[in-house]
mmCIF file as Biopython writes it, N, C-alpha, C and O atoms, coordinates in Angstrom:
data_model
#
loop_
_atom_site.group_PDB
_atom_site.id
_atom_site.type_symbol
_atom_site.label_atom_id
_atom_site.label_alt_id
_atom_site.label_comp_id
_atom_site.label_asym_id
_atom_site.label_entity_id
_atom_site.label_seq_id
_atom_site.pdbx_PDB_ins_code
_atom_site.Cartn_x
_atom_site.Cartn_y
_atom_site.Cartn_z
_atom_site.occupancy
_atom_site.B_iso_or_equiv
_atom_site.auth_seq_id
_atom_site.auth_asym_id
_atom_site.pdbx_PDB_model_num
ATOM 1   N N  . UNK A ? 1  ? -5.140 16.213  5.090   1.0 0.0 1  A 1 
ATOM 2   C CA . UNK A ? 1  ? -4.677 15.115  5.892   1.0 0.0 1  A 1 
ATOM 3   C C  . UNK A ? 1  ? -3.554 14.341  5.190   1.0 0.0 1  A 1 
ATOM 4   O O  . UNK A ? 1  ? -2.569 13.951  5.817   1.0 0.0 1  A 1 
ATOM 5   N N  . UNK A ? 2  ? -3.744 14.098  3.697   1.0 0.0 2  A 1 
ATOM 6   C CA . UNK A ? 2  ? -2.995 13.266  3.568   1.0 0.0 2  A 1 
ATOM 7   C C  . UNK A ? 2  ? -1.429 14.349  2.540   1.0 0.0 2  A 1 
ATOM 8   O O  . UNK A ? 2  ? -1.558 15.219  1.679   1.0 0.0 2  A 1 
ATOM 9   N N  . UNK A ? 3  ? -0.412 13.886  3.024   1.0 0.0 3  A 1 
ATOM 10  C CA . UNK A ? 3  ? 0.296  15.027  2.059   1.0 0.0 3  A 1 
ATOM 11  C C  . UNK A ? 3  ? 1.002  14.031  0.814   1.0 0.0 3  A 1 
ATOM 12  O O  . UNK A ? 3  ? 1.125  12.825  0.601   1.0 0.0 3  A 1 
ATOM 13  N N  . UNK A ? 4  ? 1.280  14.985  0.319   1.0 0.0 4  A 1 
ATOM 14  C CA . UNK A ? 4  ? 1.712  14.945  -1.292  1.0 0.0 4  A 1 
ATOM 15  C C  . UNK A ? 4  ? 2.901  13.760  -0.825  1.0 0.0 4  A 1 
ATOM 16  O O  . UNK A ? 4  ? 3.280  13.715  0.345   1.0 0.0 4  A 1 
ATOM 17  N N  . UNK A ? 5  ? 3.339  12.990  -1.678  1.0 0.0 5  A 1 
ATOM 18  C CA . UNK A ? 5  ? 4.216  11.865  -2.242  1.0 0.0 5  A 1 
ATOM 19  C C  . UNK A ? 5  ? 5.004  12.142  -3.157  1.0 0.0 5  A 1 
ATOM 20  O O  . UNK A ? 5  ? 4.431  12.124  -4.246  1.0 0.0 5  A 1 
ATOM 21  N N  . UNK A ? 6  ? 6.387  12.468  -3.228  1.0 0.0 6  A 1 
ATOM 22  C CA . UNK A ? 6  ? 6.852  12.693  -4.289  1.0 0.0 6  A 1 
ATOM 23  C C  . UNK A ? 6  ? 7.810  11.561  -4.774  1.0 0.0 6  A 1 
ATOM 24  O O  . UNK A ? 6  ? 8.095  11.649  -5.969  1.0 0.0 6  A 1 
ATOM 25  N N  . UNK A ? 7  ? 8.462  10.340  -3.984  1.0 0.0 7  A 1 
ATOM 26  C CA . UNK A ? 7  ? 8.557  9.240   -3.923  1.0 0.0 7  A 1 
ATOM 27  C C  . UNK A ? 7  ? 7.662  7.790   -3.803  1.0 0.0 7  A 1 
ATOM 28  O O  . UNK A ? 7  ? 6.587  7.701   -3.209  1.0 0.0 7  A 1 
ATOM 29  N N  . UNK A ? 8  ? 8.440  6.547   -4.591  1.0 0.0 8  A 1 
ATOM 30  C CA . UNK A ? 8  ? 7.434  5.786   -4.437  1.0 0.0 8  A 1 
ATOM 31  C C  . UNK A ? 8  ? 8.153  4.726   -4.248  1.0 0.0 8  A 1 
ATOM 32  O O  . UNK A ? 8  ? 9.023  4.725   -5.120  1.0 0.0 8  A 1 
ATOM 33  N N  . UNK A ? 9  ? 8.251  3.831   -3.580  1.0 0.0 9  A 1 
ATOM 34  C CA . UNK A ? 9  ? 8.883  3.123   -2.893  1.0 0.0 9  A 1 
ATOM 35  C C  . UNK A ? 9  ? 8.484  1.086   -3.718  1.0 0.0 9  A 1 
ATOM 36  O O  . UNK A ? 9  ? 7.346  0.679   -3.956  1.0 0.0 9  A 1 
ATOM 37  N N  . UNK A ? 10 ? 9.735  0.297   -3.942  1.0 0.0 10 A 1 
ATOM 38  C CA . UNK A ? 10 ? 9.256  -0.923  -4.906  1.0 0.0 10 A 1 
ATOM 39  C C  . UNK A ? 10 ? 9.638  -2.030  -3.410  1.0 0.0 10 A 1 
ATOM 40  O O  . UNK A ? 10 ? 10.122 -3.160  -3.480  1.0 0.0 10 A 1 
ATOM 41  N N  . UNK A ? 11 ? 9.377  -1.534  -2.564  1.0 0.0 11 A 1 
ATOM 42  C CA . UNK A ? 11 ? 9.672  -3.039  -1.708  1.0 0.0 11 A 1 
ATOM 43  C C  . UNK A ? 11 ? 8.747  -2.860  -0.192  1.0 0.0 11 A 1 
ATOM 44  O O  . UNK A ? 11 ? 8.558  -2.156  0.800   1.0 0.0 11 A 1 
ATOM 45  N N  . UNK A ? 12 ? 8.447  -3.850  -0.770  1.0 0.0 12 A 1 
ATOM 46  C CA . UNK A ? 12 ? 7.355  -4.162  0.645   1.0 0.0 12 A 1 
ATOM 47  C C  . UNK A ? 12 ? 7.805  -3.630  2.031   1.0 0.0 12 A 1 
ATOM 48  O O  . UNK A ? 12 ? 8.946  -3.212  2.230   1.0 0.0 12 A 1 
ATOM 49  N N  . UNK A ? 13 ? 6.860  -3.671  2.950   1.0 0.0 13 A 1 
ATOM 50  C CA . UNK A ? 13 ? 7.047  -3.432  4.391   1.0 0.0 13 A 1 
ATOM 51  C C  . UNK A ? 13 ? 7.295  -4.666  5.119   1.0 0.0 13 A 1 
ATOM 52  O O  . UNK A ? 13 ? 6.949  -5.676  4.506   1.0 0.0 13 A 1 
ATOM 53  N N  . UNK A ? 14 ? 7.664  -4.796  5.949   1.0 0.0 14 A 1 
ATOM 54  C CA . UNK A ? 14 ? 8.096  -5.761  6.891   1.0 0.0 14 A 1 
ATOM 55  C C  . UNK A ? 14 ? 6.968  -5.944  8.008   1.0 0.0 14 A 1 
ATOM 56  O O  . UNK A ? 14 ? 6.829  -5.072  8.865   1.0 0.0 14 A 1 
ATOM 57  N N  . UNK A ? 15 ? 6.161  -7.091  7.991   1.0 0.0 15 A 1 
ATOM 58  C CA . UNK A ? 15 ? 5.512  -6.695  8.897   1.0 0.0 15 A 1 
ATOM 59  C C  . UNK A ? 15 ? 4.894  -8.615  10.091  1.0 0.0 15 A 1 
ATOM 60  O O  . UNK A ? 15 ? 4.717  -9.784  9.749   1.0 0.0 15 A 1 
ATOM 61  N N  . UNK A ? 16 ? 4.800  -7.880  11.414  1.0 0.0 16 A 1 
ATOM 62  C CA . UNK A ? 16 ? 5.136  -9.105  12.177  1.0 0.0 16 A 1 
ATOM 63  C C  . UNK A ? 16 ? 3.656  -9.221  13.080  1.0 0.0 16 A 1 
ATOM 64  O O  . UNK A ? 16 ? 2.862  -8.282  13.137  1.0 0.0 16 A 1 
ATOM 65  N N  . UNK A ? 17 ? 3.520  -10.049 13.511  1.0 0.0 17 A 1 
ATOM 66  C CA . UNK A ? 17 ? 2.532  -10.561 14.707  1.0 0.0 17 A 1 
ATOM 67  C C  . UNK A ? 17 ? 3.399  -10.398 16.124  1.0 0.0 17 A 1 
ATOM 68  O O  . UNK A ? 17 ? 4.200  -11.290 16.400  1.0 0.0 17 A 1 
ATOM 69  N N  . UNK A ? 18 ? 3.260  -9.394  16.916  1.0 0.0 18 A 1 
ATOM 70  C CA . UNK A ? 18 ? 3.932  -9.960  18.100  1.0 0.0 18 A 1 
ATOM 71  C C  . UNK A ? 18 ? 2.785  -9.368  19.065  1.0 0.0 18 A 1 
ATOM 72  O O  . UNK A ? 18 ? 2.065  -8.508  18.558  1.0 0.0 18 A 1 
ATOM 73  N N  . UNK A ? 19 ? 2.512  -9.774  20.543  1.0 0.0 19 A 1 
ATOM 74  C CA . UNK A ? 19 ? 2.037  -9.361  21.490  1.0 0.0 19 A 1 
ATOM 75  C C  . UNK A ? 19 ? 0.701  -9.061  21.333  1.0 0.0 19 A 1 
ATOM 76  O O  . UNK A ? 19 ? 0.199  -8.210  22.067  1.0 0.0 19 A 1 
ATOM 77  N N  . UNK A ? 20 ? -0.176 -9.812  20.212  1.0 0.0 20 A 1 
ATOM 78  C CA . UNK A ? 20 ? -1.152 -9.526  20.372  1.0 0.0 20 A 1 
ATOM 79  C C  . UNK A ? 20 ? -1.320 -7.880  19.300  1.0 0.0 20 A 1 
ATOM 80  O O  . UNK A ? 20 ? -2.361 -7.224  19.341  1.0 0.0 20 A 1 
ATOM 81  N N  . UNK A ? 21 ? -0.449 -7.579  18.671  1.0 0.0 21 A 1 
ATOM 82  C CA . UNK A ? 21 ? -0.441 -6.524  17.611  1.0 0.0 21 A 1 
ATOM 83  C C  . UNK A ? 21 ? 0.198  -7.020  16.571  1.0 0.0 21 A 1 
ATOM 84  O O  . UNK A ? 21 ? 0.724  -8.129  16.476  1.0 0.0 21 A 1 
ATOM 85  N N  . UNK A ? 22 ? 0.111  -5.766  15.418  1.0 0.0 22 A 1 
ATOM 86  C CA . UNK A ? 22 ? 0.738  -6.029  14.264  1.0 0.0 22 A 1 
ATOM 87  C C  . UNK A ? 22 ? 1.793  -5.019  14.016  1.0 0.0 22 A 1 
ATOM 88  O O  . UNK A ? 22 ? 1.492  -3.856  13.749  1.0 0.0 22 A 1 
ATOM 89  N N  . UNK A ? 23 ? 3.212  -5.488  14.107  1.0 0.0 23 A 1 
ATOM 90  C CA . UNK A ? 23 ? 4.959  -4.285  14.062  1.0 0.0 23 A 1 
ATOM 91  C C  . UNK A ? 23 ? 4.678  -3.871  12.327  1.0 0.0 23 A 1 
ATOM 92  O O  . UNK A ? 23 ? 4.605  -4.710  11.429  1.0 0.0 23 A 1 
ATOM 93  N N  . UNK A ? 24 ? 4.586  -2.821  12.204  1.0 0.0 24 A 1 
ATOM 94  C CA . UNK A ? 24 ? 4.655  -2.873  10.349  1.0 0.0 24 A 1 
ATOM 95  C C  . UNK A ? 24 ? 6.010  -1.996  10.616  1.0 0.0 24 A 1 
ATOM 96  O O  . UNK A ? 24 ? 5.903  -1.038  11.381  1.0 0.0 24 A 1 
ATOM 97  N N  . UNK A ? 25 ? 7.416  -2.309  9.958   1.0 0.0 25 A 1 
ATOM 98  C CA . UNK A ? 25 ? 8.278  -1.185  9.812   1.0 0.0 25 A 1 
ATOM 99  C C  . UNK A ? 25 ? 8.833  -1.772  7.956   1.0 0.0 25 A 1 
ATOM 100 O O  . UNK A ? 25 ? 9.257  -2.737  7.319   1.0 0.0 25 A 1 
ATOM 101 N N  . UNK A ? 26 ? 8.336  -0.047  7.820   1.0 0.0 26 A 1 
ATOM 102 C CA . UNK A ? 26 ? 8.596  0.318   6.155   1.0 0.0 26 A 1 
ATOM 103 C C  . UNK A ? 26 ? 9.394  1.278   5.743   1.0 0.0 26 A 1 
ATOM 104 O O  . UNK A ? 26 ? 9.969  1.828   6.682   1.0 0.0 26 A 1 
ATOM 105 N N  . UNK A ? 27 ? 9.657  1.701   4.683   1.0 0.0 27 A 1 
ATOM 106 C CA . UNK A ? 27 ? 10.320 2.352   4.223   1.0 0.0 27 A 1 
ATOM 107 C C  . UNK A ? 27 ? 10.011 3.934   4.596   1.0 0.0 27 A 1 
ATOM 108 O O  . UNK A ? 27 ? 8.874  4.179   5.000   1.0 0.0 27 A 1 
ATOM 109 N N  . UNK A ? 28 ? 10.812 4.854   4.500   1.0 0.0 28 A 1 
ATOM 110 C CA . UNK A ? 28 ? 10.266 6.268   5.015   1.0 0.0 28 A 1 
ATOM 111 C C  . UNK A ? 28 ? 9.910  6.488   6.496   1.0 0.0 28 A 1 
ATOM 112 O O  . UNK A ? 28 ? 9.149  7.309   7.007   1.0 0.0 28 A 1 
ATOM 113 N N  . UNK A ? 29 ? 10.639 5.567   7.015   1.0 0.0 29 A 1 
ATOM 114 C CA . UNK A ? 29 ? 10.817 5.916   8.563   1.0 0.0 29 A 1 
ATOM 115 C C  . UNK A ? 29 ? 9.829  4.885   9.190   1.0 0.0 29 A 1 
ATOM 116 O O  . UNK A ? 29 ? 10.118 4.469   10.312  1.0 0.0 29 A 1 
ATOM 117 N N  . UNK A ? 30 ? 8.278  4.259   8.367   1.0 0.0 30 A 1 
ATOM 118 C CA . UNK A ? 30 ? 7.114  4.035   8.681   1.0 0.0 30 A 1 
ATOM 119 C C  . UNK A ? 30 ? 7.611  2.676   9.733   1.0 0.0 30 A 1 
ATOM 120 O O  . UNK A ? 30 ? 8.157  1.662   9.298   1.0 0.0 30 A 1 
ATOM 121 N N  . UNK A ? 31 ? 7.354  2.869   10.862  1.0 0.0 31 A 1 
ATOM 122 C CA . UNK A ? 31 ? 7.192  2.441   12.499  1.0 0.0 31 A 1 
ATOM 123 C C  . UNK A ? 31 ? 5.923  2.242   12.824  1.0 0.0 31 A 1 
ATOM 124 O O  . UNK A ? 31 ? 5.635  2.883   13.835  1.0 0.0 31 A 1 
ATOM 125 N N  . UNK A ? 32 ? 5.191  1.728   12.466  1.0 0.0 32 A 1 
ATOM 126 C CA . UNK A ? 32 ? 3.689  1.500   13.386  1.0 0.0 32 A 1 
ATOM 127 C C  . UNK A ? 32 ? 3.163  -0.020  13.746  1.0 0.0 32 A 1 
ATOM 128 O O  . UNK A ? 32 ? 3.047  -0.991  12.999  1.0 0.0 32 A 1 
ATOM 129 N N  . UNK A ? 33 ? 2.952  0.082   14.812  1.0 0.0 33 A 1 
ATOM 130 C CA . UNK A ? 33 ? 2.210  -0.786  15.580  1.0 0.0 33 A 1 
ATOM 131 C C  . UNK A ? 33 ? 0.334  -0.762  15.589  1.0 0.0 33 A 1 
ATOM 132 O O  . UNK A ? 33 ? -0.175 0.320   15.880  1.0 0.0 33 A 1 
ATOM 133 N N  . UNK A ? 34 ? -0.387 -1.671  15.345  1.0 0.0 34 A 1 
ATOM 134 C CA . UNK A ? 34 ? -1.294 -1.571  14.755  1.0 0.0 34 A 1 
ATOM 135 C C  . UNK A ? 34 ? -2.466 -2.668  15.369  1.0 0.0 34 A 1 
ATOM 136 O O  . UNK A ? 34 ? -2.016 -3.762  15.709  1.0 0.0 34 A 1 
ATOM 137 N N  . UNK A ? 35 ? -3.468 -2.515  15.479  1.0 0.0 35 A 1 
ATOM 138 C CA . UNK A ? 35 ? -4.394 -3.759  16.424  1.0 0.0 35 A 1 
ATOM 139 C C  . UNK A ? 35 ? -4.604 -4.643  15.259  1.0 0.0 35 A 1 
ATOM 140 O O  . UNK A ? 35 ? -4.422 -4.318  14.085  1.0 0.0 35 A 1 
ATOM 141 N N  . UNK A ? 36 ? -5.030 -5.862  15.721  1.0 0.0 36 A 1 
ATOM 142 C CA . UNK A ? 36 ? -5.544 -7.136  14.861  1.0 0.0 36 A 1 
ATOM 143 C C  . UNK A ? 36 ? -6.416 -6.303  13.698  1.0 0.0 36 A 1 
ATOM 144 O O  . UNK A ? 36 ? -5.997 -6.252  12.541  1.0 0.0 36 A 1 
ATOM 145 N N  . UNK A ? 37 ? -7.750 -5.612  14.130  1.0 0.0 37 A 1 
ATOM 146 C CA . UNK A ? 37 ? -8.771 -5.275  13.303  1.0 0.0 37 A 1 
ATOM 147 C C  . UNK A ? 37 ? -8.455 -3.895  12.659  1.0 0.0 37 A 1 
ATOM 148 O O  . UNK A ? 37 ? -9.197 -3.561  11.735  1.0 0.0 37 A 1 
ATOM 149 N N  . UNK A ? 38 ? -7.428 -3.028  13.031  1.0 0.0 38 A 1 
ATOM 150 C CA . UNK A ? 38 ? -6.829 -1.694  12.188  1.0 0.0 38 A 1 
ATOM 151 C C  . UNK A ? 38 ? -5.745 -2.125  10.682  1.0 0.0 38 A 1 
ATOM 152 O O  . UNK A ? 38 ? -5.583 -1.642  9.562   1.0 0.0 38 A 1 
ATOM 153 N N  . UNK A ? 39 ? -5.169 -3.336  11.485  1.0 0.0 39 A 1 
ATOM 154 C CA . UNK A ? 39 ? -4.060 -4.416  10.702  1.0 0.0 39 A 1 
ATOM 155 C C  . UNK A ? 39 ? -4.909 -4.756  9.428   1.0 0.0 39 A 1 
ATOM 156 O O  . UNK A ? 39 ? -4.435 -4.523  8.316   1.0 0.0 39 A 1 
ATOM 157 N N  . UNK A ? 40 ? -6.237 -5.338  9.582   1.0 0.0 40 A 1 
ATOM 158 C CA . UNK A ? 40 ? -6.985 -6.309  8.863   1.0 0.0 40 A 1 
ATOM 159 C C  . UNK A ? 40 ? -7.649 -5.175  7.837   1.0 0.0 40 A 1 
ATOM 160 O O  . UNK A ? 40 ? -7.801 -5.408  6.637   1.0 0.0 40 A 1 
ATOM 161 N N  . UNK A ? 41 ? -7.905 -4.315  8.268   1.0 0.0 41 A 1 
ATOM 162 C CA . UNK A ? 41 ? -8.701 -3.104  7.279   1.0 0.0 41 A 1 
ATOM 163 C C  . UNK A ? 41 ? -7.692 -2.428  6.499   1.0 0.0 41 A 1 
ATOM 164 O O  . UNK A ? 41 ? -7.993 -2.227  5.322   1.0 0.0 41 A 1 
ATOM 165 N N  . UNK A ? 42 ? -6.440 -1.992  6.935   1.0 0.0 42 A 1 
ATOM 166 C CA . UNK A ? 42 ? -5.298 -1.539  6.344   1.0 0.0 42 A 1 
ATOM 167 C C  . UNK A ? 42 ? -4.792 -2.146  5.224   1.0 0.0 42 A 1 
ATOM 168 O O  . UNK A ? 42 ? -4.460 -1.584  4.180   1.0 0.0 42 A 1 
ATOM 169 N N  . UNK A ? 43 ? -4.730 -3.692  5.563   1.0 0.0 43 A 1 
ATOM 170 C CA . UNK A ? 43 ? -4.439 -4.331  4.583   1.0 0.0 43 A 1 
ATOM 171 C C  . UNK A ? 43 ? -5.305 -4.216  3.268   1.0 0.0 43 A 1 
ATOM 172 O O  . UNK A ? 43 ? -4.829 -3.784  2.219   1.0 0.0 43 A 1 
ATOM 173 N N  . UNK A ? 44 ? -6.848 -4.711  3.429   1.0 0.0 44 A 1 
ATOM 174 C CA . UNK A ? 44 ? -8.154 -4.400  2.446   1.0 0.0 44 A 1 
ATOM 175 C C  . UNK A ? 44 ? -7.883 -3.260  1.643   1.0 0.0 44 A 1 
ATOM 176 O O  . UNK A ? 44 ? -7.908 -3.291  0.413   1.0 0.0 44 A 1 
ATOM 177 N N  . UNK A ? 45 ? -7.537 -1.919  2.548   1.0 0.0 45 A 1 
ATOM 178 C CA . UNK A ? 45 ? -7.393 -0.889  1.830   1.0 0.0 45 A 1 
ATOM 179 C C  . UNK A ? 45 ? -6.063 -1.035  0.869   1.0 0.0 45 A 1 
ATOM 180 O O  . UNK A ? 45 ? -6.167 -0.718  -0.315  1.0 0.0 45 A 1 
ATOM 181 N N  . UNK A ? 46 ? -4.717 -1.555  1.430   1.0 0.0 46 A 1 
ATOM 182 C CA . UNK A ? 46 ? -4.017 -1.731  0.748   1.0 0.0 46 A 1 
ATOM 183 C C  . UNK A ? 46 ? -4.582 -2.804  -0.706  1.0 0.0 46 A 1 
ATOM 184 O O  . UNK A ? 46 ? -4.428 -2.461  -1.878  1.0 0.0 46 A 1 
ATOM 185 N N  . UNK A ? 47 ? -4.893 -3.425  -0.496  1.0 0.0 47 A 1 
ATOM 186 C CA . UNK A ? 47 ? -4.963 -4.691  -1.657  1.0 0.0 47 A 1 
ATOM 187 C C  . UNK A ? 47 ? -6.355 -4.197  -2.788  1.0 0.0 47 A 1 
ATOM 188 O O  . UNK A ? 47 ? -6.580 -4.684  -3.896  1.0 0.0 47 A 1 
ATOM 189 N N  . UNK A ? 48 ? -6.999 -3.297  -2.214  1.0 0.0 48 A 1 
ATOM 190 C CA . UNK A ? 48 ? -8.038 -2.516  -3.094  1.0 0.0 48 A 1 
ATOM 191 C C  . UNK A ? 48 ? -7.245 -1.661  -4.167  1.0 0.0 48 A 1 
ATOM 192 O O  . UNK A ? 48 ? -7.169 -2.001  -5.348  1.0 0.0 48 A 1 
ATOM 193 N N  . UNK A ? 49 ? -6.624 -0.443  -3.612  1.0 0.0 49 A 1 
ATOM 194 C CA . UNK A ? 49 ? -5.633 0.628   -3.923  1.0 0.0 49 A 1 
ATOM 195 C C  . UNK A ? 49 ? -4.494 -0.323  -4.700  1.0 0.0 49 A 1 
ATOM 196 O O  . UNK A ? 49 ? -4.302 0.137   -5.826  1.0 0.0 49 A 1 
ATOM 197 N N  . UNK A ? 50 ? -3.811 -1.320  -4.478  1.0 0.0 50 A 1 
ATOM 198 C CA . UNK A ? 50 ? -2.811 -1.610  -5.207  1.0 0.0 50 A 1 
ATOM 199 C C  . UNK A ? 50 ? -3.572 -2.380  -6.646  1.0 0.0 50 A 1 
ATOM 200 O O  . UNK A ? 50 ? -3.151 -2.001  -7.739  1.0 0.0 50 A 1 
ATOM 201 N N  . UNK A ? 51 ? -4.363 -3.141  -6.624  1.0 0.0 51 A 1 
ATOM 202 C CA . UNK A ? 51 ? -5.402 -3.516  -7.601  1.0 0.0 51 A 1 
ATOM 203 C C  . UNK A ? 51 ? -5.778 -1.988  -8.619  1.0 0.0 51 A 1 
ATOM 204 O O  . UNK A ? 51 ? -5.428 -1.829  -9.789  1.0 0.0 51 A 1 
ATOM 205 N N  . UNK A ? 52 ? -6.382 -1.240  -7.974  1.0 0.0 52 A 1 
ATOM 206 C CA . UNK A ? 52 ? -6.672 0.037   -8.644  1.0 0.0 52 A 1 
ATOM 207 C C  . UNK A ? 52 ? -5.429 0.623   -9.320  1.0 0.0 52 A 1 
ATOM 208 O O  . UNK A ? 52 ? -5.512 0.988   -10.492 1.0 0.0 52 A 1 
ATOM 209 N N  . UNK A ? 53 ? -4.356 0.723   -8.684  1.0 0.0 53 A 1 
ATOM 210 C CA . UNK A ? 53 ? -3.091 1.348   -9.171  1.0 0.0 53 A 1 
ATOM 211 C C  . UNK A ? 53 ? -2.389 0.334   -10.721 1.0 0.0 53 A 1 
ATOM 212 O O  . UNK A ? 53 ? -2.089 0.784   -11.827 1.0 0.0 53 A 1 
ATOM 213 N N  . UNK A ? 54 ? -2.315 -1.082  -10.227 1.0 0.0 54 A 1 
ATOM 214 C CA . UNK A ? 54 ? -2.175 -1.836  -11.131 1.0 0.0 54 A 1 
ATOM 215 C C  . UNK A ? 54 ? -3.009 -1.674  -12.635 1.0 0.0 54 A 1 
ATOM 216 O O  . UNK A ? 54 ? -2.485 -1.709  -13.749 1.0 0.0 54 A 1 
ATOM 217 N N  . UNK A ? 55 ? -4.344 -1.502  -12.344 1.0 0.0 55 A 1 
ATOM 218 C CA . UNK A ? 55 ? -5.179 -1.351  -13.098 1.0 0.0 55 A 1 
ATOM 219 C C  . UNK A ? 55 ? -4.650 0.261   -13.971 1.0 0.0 55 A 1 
ATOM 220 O O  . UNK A ? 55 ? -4.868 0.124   -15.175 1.0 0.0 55 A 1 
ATOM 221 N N  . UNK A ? 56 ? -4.249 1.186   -13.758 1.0 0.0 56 A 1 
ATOM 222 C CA . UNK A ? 56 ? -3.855 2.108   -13.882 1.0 0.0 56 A 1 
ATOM 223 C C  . UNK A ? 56 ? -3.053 2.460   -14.638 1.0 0.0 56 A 1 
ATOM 224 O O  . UNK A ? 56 ? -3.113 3.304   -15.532 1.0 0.0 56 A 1 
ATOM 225 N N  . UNK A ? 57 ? -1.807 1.456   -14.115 1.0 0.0 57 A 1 
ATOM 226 C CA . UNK A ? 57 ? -0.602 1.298   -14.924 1.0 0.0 57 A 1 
ATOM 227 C C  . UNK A ? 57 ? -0.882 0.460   -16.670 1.0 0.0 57 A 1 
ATOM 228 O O  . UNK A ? 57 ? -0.253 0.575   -17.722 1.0 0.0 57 A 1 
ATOM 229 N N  . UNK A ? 58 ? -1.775 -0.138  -16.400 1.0 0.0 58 A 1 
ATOM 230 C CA . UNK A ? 58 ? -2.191 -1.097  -17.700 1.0 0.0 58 A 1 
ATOM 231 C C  . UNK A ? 58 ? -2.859 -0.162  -18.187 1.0 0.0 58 A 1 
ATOM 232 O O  . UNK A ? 58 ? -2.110 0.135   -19.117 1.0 0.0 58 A 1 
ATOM 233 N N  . UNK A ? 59 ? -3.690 0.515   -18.261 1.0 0.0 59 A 1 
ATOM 234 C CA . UNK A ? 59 ? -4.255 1.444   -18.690 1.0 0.0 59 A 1 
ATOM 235 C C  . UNK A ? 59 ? -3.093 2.252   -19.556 1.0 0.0 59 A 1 
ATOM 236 O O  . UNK A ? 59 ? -3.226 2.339   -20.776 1.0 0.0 59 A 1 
ATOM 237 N N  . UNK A ? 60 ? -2.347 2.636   -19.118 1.0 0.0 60 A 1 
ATOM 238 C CA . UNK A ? 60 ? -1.306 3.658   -19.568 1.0 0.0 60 A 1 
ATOM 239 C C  . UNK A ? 60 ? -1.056 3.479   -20.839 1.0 0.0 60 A 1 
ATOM 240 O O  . UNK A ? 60 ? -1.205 4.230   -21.802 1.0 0.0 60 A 1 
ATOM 241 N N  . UNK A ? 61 ? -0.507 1.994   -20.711 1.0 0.0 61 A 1 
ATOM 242 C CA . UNK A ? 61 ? 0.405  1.147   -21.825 1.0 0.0 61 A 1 
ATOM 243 C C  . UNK A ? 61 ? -1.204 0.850   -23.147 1.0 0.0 61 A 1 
ATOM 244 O O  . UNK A ? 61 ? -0.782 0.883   -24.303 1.0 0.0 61 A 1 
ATOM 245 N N  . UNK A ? 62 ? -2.305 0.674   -23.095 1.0 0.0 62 A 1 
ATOM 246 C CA . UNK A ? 62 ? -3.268 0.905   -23.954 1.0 0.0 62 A 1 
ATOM 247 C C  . UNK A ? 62 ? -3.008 1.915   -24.789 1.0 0.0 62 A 1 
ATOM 248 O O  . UNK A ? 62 ? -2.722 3.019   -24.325 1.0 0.0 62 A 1 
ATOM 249 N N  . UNK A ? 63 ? -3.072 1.669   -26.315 1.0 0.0 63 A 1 
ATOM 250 C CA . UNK A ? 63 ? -3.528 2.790   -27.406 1.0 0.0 63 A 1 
ATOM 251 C C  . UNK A ? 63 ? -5.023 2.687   -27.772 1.0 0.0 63 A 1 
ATOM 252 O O  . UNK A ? 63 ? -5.693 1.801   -28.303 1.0 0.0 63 A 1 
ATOM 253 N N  . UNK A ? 64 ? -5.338 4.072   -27.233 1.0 0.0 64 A 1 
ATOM 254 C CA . UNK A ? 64 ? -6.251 4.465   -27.047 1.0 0.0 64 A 1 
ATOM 255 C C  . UNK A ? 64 ? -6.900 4.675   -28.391 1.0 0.0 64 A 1 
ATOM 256 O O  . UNK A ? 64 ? -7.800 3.862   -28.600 1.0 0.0 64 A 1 
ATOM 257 N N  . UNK A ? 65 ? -6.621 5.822   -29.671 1.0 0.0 65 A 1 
ATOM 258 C CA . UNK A ? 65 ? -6.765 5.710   -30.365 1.0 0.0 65 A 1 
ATOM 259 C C  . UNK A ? 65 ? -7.144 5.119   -31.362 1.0 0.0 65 A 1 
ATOM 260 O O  . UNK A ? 65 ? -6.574 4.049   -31.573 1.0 0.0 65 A 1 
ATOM 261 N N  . UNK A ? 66 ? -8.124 5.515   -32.262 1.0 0.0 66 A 1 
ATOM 262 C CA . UNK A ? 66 ? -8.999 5.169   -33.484 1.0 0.0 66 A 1 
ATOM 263 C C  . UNK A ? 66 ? -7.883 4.449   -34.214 1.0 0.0 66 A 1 
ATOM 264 O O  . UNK A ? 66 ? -6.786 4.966   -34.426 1.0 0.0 66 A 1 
ATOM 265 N N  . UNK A ? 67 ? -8.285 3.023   -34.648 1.0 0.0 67 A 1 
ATOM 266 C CA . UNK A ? 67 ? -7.637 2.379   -35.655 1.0 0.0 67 A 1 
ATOM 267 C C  . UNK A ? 67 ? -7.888 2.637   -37.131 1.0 0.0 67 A 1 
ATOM 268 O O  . UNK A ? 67 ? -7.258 2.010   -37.983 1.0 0.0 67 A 1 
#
């Protein structure tokens, strides 16, 4: 389902309230229109995953190694 990423993109999506939905237009073409409660979980997942990724990156920069 999900395919490979070989880009990674440093700037947010654009994203609006209109009509009772949520407009997200992002980078890589990304166009979607989205309900209040698909909007609200998307986000969660986003802010979980970017926490985890963050966490990740700090990790990296750690020496691991026996002092």
């Amino acid at each position: 389902m999900r395919k490979k990423k070989t880009e990674t993109y440093a700037k947010a999506s654009e994203v609006i309230a209109e009509d009772g939905r949520v407009l997200v237009d992002g980078p890589d073409s990304v166009d979607v229109a989205l309900t209040p409660d698909a909007a609200i979980e998307s986000g969660e997942r986003l802010i979980e995953e970017g926490l985890r990724a963050t966490g990740q990156q700090r990790e990296k920069k750690i020496d691991h190694r026996p002092k």
